[in-house]
C-alpha positions as CSV (number, residue, x, y, z in Angstrom):
1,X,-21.2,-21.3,-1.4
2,X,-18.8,-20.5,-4.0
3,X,-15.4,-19.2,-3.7
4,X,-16.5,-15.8,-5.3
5,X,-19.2,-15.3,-3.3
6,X,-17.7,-15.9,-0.2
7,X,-14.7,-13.1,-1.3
8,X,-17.7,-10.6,-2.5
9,X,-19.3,-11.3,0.8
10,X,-15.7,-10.3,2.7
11,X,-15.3,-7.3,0.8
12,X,-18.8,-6.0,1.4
13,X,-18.5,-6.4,4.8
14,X,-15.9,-4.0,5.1
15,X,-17.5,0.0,6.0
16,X,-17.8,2.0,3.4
17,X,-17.6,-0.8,0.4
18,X,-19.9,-1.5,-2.0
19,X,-21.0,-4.1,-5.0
20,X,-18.8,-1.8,-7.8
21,X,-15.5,-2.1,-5.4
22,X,-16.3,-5.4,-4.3
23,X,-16.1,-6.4,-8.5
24,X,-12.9,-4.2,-9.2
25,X,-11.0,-5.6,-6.5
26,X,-11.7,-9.1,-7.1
27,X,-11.6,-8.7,-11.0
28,X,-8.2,-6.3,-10.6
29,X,-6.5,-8.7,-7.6
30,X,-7.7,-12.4,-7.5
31,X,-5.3,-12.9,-5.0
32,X,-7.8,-11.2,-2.1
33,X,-8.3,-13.8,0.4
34,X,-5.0,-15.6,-0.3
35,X,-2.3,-13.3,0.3
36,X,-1.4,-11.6,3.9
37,X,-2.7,-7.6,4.2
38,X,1.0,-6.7,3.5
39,X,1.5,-8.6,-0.1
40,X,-2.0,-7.6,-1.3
41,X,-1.7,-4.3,-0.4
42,X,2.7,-3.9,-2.3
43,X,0.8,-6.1,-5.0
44,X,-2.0,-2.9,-5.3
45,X,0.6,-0.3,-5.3
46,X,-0.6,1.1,-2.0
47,X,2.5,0.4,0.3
48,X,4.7,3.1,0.7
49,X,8.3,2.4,-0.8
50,X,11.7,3.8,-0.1
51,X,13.1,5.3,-3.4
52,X,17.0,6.2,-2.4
53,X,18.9,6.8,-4.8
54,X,22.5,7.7,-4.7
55,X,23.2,10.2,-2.2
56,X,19.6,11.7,-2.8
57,X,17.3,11.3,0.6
58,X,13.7,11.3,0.2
């Protein structure tokens, strides 16, 4: 089995994903499969970062 079929395969296993997000993610971020939950997911934008500034708080 290939090395993009067995990455499709993971991502259609998880609830709630399909064949179109499956695609996107591998096309948009390669790196699936290679990278720990907590780099894929700062390389995807989704992690929540601190942005302090100066005295500003928030």
């Amino acid at each position: 089995m290939s090395e993009w079929r067995q990455r499709r395969d993971l991502l259609l296993s998880a609830k709630g994903g399909g064949n179109v997000l499956a695609y996107i993610l591998m096309s948009e971020l390669p790196e699936v499969g290679k990278l720990n939950r907590k780099k894929i997911a700062a390389l995807g934008g989704i992690t929540p970062v601190n942005r302090n500034s100066g005295s500003f708080q928030g």
